[in-house]
MOPAC internal coordinates of N, CA, C and O (Angstrom, degrees):
PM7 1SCF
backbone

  N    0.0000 0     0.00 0     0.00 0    0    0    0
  C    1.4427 1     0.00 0     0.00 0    1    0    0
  C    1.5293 1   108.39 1     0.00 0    2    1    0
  O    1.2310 1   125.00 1   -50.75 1    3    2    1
  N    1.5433 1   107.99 1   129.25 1    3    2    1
  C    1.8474 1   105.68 1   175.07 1    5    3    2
  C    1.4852 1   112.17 1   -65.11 1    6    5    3
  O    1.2310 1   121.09 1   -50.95 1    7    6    5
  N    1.3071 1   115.52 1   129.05 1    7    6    5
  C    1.8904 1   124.81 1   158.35 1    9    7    6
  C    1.3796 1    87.16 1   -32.00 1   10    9    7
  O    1.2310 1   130.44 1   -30.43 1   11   10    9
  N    1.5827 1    97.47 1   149.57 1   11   10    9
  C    1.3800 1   131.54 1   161.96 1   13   11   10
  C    1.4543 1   133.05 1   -67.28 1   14   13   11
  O    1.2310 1   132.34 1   156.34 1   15   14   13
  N    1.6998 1    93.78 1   -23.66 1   15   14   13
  C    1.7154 1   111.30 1   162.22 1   17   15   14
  C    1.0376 1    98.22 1   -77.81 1   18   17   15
  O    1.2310 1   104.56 1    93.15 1   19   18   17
  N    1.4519 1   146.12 1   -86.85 1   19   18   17
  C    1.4171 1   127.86 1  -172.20 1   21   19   18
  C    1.6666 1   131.43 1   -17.90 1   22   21   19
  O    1.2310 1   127.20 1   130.84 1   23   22   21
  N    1.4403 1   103.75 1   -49.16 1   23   22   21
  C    1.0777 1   132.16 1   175.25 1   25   23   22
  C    1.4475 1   111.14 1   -66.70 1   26   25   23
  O    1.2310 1   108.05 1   101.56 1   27   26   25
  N    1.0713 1   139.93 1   -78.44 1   27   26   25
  C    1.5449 1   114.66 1   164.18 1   29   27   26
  C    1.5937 1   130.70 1   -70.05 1   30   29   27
  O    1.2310 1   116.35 1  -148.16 1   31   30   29
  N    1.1813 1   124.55 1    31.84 1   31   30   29
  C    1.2912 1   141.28 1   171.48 1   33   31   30
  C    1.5889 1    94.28 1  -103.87 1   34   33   31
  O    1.2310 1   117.02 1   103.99 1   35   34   33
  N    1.0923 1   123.26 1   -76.01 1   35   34   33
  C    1.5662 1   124.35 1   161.68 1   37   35   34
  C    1.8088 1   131.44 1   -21.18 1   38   37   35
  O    1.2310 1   137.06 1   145.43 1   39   38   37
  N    1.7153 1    84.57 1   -34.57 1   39   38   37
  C    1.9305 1    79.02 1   170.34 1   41   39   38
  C    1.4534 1    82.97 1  -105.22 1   42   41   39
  O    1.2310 1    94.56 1   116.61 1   43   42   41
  N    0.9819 1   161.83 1   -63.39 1   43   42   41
  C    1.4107 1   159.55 1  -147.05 1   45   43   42
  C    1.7027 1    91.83 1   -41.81 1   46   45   43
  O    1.2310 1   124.54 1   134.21 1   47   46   45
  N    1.4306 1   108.90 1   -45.79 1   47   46   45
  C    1.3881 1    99.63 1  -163.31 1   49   47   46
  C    1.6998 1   103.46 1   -84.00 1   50   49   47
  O    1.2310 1   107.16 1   159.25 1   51   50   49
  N    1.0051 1   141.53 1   -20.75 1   51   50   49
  C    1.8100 1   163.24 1  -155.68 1   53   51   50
  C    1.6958 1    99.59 1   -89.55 1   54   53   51
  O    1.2310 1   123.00 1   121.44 1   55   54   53
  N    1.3890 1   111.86 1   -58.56 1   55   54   53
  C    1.2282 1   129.96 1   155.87 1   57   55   54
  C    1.1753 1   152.14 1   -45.61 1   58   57   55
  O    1.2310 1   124.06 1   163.90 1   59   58   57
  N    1.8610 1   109.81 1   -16.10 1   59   58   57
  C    1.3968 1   118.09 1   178.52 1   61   59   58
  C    1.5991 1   108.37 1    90.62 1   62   61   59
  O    1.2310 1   114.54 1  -159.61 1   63   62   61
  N    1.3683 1   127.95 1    20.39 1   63   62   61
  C    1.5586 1   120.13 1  -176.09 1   65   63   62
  C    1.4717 1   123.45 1   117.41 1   66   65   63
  O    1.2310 1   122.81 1   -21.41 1   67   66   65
  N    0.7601 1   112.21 1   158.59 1   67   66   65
  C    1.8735 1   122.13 1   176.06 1   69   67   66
  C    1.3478 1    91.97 1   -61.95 1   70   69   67
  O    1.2310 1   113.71 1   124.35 1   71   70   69
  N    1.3331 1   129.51 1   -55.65 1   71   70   69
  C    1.9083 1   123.44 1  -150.08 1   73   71   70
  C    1.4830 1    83.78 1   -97.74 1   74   73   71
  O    1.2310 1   106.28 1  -146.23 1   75   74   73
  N    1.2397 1   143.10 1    33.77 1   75   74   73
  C    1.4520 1   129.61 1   139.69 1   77   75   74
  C    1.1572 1   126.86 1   -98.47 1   78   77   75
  O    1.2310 1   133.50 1   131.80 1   79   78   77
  N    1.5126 1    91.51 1   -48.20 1   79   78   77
  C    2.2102 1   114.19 1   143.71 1   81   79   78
  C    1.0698 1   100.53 1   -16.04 1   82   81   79
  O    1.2310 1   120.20 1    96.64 1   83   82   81
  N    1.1545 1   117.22 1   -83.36 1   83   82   81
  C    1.4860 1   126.24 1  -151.73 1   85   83   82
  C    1.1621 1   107.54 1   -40.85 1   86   85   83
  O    1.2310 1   132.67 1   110.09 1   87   86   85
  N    1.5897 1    93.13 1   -69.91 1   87   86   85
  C    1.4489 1   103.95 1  -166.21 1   89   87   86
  C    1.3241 1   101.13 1   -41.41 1   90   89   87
  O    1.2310 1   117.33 1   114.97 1   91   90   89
  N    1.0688 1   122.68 1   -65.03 1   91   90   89
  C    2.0685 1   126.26 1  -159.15 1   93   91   90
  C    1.6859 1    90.18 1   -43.37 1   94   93   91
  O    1.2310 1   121.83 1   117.88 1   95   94   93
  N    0.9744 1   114.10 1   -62.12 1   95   94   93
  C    1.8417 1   113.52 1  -159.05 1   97   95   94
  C    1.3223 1   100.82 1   -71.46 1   98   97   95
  O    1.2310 1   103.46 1  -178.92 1   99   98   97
  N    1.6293 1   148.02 1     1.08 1   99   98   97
  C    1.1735 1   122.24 1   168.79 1  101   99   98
  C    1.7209 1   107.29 1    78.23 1  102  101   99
  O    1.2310 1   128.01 1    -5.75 1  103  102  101
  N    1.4917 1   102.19 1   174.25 1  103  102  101
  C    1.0516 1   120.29 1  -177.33 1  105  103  102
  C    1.8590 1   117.63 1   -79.50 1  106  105  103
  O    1.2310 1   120.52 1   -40.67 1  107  106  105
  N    0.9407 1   116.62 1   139.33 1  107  106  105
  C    1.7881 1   125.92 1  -163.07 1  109  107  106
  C    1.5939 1   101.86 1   -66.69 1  110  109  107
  O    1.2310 1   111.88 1   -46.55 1  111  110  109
  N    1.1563 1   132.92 1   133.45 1  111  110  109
  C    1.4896 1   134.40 1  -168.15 1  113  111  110
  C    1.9118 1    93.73 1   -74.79 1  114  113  111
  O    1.2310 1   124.50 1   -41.81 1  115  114  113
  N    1.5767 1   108.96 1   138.19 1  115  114  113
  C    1.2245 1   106.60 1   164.40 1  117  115  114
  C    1.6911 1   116.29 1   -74.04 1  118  117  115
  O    1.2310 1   118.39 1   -50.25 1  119  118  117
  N    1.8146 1   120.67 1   129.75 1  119  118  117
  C    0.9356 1   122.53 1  -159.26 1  121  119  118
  C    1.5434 1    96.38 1   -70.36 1  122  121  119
  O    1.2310 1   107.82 1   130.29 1  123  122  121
  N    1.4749 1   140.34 1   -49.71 1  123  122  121
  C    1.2804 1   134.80 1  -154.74 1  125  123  122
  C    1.2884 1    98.76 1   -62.60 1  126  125  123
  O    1.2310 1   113.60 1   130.21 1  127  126  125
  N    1.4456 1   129.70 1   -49.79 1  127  126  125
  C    1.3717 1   141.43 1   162.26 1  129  127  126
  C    1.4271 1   110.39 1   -16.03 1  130  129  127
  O    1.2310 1   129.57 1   105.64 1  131  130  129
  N    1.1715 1    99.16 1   -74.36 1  131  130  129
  C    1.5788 1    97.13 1   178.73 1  133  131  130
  C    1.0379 1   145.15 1  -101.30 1  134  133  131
  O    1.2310 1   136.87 1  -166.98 1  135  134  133
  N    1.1341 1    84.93 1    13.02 1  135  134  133
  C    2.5424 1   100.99 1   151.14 1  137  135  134
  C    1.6332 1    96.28 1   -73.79 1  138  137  135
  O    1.2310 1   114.68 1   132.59 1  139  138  137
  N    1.6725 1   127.68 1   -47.41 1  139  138  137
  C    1.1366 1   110.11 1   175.85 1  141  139  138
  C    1.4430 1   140.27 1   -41.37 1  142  141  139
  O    1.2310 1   130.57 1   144.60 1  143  142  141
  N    1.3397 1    97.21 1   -35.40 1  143  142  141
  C    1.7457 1   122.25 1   154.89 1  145  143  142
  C    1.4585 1   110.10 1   -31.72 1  146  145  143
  O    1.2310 1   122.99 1   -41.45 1  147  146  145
  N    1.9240 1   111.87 1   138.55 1  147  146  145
  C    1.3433 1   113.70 1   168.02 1  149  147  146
  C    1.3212 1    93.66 1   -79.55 1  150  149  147
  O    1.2310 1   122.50 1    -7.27 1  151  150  149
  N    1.6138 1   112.82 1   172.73 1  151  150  149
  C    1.0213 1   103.55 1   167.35 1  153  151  150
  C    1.2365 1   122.27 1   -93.60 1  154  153  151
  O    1.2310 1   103.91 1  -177.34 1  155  154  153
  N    1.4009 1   147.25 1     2.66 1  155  154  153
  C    1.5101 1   136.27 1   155.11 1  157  155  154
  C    1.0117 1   110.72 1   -82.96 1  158  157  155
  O    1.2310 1   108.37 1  -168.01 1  159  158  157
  N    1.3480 1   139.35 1    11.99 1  159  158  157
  C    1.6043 1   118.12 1   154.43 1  161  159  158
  C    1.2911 1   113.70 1  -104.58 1  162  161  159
  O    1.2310 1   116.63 1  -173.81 1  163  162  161
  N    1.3108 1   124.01 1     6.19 1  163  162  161
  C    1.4406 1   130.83 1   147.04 1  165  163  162
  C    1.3235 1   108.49 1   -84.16 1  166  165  163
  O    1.2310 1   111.19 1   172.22 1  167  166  165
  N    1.1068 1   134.20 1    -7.78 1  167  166  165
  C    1.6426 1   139.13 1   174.85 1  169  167  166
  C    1.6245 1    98.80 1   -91.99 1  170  169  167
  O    1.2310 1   119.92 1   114.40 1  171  170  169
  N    0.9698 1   117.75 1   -65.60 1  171  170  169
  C    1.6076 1   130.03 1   178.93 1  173  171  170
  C    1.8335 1    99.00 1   -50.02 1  174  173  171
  O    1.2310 1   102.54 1   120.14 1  175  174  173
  N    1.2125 1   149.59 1   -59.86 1  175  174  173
  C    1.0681 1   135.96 1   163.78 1  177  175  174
  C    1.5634 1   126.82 1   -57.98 1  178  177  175
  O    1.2310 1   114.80 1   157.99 1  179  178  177
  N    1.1237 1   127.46 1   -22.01 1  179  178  177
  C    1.4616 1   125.41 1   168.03 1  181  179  178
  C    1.4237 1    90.98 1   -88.76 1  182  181  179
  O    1.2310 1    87.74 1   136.49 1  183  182  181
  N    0.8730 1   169.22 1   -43.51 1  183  182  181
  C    1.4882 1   152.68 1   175.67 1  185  183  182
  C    1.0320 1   103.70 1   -61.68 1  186  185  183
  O    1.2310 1   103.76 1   111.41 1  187  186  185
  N    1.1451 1   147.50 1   -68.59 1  187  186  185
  C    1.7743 1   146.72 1   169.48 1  189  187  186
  C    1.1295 1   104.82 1   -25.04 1  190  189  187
  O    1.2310 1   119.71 1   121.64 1  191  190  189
  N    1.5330 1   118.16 1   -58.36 1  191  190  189
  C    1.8182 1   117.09 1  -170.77 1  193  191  190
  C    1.7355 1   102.95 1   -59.76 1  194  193  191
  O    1.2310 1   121.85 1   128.52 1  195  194  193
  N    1.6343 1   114.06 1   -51.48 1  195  194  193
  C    1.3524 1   107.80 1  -170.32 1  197  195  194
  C    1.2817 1   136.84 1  -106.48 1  198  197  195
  O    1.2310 1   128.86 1  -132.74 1  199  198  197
  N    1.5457 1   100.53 1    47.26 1  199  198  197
  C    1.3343 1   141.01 1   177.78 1  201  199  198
  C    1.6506 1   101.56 1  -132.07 1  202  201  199
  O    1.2310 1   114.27 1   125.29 1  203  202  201
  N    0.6931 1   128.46 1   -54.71 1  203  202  201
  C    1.4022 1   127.86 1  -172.24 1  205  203  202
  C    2.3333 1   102.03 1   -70.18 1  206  205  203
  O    1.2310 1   132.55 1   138.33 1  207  206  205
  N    1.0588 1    93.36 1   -41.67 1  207  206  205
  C    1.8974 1   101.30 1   169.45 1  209  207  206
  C    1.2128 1    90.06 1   -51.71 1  210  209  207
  O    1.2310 1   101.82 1   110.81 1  211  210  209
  N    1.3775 1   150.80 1   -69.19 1  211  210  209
  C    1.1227 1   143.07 1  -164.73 1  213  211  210
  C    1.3198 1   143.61 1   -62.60 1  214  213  211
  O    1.2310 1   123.49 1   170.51 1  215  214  213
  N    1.2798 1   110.92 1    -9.49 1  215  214  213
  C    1.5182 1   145.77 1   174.98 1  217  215  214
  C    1.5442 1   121.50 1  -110.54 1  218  217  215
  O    1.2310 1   116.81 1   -35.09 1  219  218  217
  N    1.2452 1   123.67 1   144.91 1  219  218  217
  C    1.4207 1   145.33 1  -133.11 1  221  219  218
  C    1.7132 1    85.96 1  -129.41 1  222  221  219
  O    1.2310 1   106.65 1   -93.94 1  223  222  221
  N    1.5046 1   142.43 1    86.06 1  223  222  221
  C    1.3813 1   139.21 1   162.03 1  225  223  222
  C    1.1136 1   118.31 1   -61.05 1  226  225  223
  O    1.2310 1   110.95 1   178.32 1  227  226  225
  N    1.3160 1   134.63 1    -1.68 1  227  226  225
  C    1.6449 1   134.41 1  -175.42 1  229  227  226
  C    1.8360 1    96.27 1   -88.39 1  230  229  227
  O    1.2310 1   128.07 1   -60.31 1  231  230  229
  N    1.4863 1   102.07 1   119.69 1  231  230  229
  C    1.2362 1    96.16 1   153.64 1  233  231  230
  C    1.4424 1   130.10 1  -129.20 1  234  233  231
  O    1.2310 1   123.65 1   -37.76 1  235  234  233
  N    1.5370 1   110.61 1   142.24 1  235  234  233
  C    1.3379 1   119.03 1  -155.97 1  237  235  234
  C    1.6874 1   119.03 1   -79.04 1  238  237  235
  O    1.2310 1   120.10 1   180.00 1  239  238  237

């Protein structure tokens, strides 16, 4: 598996820069925040996100 530095060095560079990065990914989730989290609605939102990546919303 590629390091995670490689790995966002690679979109950093695909992307136009670190501060375009950024921008695209938003602000970093606060960790205490989200230990407060149950854990199926952190399950229920990563399934939403990577189900929805996979699908095409334009309809013709």
């Amino acid at each position: 598996m590629a390091d995670f530095q490689k790995i966002r060095l690679r979109a950093a560079k695909r992307k136009g820069g670190e501060a375009e990065l950024s921008s695209l990914l938003g602000p970093a989730p606060d960790n205490a925040a989200v230990a407060d989290i149950a854990d199926d609605r952190i399950l229920s939102v990563m399934a939403e996100r990577v189900f929805a990546a996979g699908f095409v919303w334009r309809v013709r």
